[in-house]
C-alpha positions in Angstrom: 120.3 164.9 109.5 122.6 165.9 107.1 126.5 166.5 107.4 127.6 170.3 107.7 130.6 171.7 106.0 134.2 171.5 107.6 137.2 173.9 107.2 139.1 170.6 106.8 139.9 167.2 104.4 137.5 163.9 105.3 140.7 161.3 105.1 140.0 158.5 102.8 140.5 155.8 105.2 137.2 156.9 106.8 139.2 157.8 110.0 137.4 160.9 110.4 138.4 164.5 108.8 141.9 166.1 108.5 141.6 170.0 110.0 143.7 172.5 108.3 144.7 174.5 111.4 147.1 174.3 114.1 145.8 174.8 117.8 146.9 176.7 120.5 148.8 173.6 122.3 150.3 172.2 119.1 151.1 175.7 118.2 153.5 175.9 121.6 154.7 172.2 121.0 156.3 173.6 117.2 157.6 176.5 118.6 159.3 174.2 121.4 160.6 172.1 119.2 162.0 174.8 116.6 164.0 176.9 119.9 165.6 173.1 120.4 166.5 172.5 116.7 168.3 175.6 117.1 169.8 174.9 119.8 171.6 172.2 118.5 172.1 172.6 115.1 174.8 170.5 114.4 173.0 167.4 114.0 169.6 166.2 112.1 166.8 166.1 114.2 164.0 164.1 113.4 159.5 163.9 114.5 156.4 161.5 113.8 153.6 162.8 112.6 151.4 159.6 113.7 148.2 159.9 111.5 149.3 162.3 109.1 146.6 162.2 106.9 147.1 164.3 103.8 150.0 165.2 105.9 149.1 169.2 106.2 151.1 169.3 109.7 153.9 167.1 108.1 154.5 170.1 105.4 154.1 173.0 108.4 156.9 171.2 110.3 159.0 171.2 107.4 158.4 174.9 106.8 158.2 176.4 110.2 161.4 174.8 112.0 164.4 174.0 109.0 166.2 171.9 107.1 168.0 170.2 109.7 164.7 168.4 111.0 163.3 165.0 109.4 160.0 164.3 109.4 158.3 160.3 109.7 154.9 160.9 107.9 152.6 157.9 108.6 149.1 156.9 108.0 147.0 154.1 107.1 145.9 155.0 103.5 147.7 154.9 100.3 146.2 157.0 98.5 146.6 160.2 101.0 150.2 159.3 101.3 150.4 159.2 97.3 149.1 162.7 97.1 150.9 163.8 100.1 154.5 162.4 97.9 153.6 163.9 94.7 153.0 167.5 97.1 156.8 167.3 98.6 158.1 166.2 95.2 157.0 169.7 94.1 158.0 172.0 97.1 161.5 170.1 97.0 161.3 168.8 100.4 160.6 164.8 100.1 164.2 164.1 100.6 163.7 165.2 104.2 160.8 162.9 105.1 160.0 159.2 105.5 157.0 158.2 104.2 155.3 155.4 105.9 152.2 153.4 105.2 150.7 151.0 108.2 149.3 151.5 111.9 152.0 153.7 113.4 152.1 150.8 116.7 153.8 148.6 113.7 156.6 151.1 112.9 160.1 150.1 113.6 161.5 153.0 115.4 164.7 152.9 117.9 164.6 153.9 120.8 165.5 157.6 121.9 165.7 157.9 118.3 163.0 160.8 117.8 162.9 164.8 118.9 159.4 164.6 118.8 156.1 162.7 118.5 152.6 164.5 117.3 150.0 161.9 117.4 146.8 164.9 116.9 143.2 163.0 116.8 144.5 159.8 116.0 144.9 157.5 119.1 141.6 157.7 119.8 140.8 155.2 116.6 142.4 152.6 118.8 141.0 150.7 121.9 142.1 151.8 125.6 144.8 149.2 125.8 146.1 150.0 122.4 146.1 153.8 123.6 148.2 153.0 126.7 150.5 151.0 124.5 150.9 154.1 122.3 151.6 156.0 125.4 154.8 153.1 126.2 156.1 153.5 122.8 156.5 157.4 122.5 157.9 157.3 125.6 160.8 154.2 124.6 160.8 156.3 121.3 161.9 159.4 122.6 165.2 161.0 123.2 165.7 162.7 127.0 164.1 166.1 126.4 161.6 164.9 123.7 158.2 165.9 123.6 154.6 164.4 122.1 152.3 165.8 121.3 148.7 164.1 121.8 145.2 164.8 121.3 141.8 162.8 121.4 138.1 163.3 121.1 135.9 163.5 123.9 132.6 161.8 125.1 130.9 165.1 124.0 132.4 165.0 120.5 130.3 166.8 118.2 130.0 163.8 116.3 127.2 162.3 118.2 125.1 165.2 117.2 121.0 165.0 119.6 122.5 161.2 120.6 125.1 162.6 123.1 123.0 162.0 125.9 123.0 158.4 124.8 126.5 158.2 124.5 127.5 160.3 127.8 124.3 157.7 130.1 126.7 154.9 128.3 129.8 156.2 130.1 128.5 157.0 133.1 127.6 153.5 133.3 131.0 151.9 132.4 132.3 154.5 135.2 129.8 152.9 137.5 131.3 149.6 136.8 135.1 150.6 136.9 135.6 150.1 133.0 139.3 151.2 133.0 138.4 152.8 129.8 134.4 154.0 129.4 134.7 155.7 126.6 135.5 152.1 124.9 132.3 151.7 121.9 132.3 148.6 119.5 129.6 150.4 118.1 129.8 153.8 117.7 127.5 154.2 114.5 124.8 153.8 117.3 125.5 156.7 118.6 126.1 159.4 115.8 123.0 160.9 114.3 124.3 161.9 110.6 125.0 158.7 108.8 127.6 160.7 106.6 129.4 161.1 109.7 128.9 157.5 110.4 130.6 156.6 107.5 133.6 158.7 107.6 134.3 156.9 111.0 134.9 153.4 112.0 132.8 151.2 114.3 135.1 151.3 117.3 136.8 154.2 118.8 138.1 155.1 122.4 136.3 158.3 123.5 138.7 159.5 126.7 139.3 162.1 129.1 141.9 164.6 129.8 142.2 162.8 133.5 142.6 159.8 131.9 145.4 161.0 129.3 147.2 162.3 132.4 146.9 159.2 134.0 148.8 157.3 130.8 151.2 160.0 130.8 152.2 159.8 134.5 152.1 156.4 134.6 155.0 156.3 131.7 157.1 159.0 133.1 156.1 162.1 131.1 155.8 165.7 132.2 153.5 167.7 131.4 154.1 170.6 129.7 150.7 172.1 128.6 147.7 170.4 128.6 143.9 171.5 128.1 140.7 171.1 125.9 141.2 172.5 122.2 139.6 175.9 121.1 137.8 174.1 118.2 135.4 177.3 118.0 138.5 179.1 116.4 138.8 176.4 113.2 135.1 175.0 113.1 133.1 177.4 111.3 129.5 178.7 112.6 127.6 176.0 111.3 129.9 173.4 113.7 130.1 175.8 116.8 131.3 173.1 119.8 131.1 173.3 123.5 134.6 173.1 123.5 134.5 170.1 125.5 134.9 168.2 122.2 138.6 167.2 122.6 141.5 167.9 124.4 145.4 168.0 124.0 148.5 167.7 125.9 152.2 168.5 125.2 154.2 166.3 127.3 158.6 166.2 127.9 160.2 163.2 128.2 162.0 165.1 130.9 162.1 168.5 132.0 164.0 171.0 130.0 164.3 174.5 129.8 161.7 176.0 127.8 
C-alpha cells in the first residue's frame, strides 16, 4: 500500500505530519485568547505551542492576536526549529518567541506563568501516564482563566489503513481487562498497513478517547469549554477522506471566565 498525498508537512522527527489548517475547536480557542489579550492589554501575555513542528500555528498566533502576546515554540527536532528561526527572522517577529528544543514535559515553566497551552496531536506520542502528567503540568502552568488546548488521535486513526480492525479487537481487549489506558501500543508498526506511514511514526503511541481526555481534565480541575471529534474531512483532501472519528479536541479553562 502506498502513502497518499497530505495538505500538510511530515515532521522530521518521524512524529507523524504537521497539517497546515486550523480546526474548528482551535479556531474558537484563538479567538478566545485574542478577546483576552485585549482585554488586558497592558501587560505581555504569553502561549506554548507544545509540538510545534515547523511551527505553522506558532507564526498564526503571532499574526492573528498582536504584539503584546509571546509565544514558547517547542519541539523535539532541530532541524524544524532551525527552519522555523530562519522564518521569524524574516517576518520580524523572532524577538517575540522562545524557541525551545526538548520533550515539552522537560521545560522549565513557572507556575501560572502561561495564557495559554496548545498541545494539537502531540500528547498522544507519549504513553498514558506521561499524558496524565501533561494533563498536571498545563494545569500548574496556567494562570486562573487560562486555557489548553489539546488534541489526540483516535483508535480509528486513519493510520492503520485495512488493519483497524486489528487495532480496535486490541482495545477492546485491554478494555476487557481494565487497562487504564487501551489505546497504549509498544508496537504500533503492527498495526499500520503503509510502511511509509510506519516510518513517519514511532513504535509507541497512546491511541485515546474523548471520554478518557475528559476524565484527565476533570480529574485536574479543568472546564470544559468545547470539546468534540475534529472535522478532518475539511483539511484532508479526497484521497484521505476519514470517518471523522479519527481524532478529537478539547478547549479547556483553567476556570470559568466570561467568554
Amino acid at each position: 500500500m502506498s502513502r497518499t498525498k497530505f495538505e500538510g508537512k511530515v515532521t522530521t522527527n518521524h512524529y507523524g505530519t504537521m497539517y497546515e489548517s486550523i480546526d474548528e475547536f482551535t479556531r474558537s480557542a484563538i479567538d478566545l485568547l485574542k478577546r483576552k489579550v485585549e482585554s488586558d492589554p497592558d501587560r505581555d501575555h504569553k502561549a506554548l505551542d507544545a509540538g510545534c513542528a515547523f511551527g505553522y500555528l506558532t507564526k498564526r498566533l503571532l499574526l492573528e492576536i498582536g504584539s503584546n502576546l509571546h509565544v514558547i515554540a517547542n519541539d523535539i527536532g532541530g532541524d524544524m526549529l532551525d527552519k522555523l528561526r530562519d522564518e521569524l527572522m524574516e517576518l520580524k517577529m523572532s524577538q517575540r518567541v522562545q524557541v525551545c528544543d526538548g520533550p515539552y514535559l522537560r521545560l522549565q515553566i513557572d507556575a501560572e506563568s502561561l495564557d495559554a497551552i496548545f498541545a494539537l496531536r502531540v500528547v498522544h506520542f507519549l504513553t498514558g501516564d506521561g499524558i496524565r502528567e501533561s494533563f498536571e503540568r498545563f494545569y500548574k502552568w496556567l494562570r486562573p482563566s487560562g486555557i489548553l488546548v489539546i488534541s489526540s488521535a483516535t483508535p480509528m486513526s486513519y493510520v492503520f489503513g485495512n488493519r483497524g480492525a486489528q487495532f480496535i479487537e486490541m482495545f477492546k481487549e485491554n478494555e476487557k481487562i481494565m487497562r487504564e489506558w487501551p489505546g497504549e501500543c509498544h508496537n504500533l508498526h503492527e498495526f499500520i498497513e503503509c510502511e511509509q506511514i510506519a516510518r513517519e511514526l514511532p513504535n509507541e503511541m497512546t491511541y485515546s478517547l474523548l471520554e478518557q481526555f475528559l476524565r484527565e481534565s476533570t480529574r485536574v480541575g479543568f472546564h470544559v469549554y468545547k470539546c468534540g471529534y475534529i472535522d478532518r474531512d475539511s483539511f484532508l483532501n479526497e484521497a484521505n477522506k476519514s470517518t471523522n472519528r479519527d481524532s478529537f479536541c478539547l478547549v479547556l479553562v483553567k476556570d470559568i471566565f466570561a467568554a
